[in-house]
N, C-alpha and C positions, 0 to 999 in steps of 0.2 A: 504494500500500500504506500510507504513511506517513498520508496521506490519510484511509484509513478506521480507522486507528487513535485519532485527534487526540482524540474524546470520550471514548476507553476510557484514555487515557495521561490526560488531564484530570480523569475521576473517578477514575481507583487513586492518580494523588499527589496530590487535594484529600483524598481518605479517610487517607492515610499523613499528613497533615500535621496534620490534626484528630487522629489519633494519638499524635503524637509532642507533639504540645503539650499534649494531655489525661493523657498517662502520665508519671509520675516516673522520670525518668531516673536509673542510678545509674552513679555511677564517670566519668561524662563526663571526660574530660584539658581542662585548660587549654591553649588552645593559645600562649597571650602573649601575644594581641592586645589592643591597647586597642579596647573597643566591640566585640570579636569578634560578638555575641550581636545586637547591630544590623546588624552584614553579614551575618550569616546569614540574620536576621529579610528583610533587604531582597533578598537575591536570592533566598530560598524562594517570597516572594511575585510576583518578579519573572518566577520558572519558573510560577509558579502563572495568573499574567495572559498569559504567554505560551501556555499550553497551551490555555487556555479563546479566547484570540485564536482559535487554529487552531481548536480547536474550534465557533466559530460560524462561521468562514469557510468550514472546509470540511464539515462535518455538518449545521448549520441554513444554510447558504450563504447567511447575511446582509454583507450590504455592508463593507467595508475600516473605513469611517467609523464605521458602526453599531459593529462589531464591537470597533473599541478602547474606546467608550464603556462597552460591557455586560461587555467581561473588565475594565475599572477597577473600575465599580460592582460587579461580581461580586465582586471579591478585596478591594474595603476591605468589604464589607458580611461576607463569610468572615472577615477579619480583626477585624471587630470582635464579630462574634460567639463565634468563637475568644476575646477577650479575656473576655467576660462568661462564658462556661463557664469559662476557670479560674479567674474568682474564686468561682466557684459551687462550682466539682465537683471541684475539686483541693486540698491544703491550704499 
């Protein structure tokens, strides 16, 4: 079941993510972490290269090997396009 979910979980939170980075947030709380904003940043993307892992292994059933290389390049190339939209589309 998990299985045939992996590409549908991989495009609803790469879309939620392009969301939340492209929309002005308001009222967010401080939570008191120093660097809060960078461990967020680090394990969103880390769910993000996770979910596309599963998703090539078990939807395109490309190889273990393959598959970490293309959710890496997948989620820095999201990630840097993500950066170039907000300095475009956001103020």
């Amino acid at each position: 079941m998990l299985k045939k979910l992996a590409l549908l979980a991989a495009i609803v939170y790469s879309s939620v993510l392009v969301y939340v980075s492209l929309v002005k947030l308001q009222n967010i709380p401080d939570i008191g972490v120093d660097y809060g904003d960078k461990i967020f940043h680090f394990l969103a993307y880390c769910m993000l290269t996770f979910l596309w892992f599963s998703a090539f292994i078990y939807n395109f059933e490309i190889k273990r090997n393959k598959a970490i290389i293309y959710s890496a390049i997948f989620s820095f190339t999201f990630g840097i396009i993500i950066e170039v939209l907000q300095h475009t589309m956001t103020s």
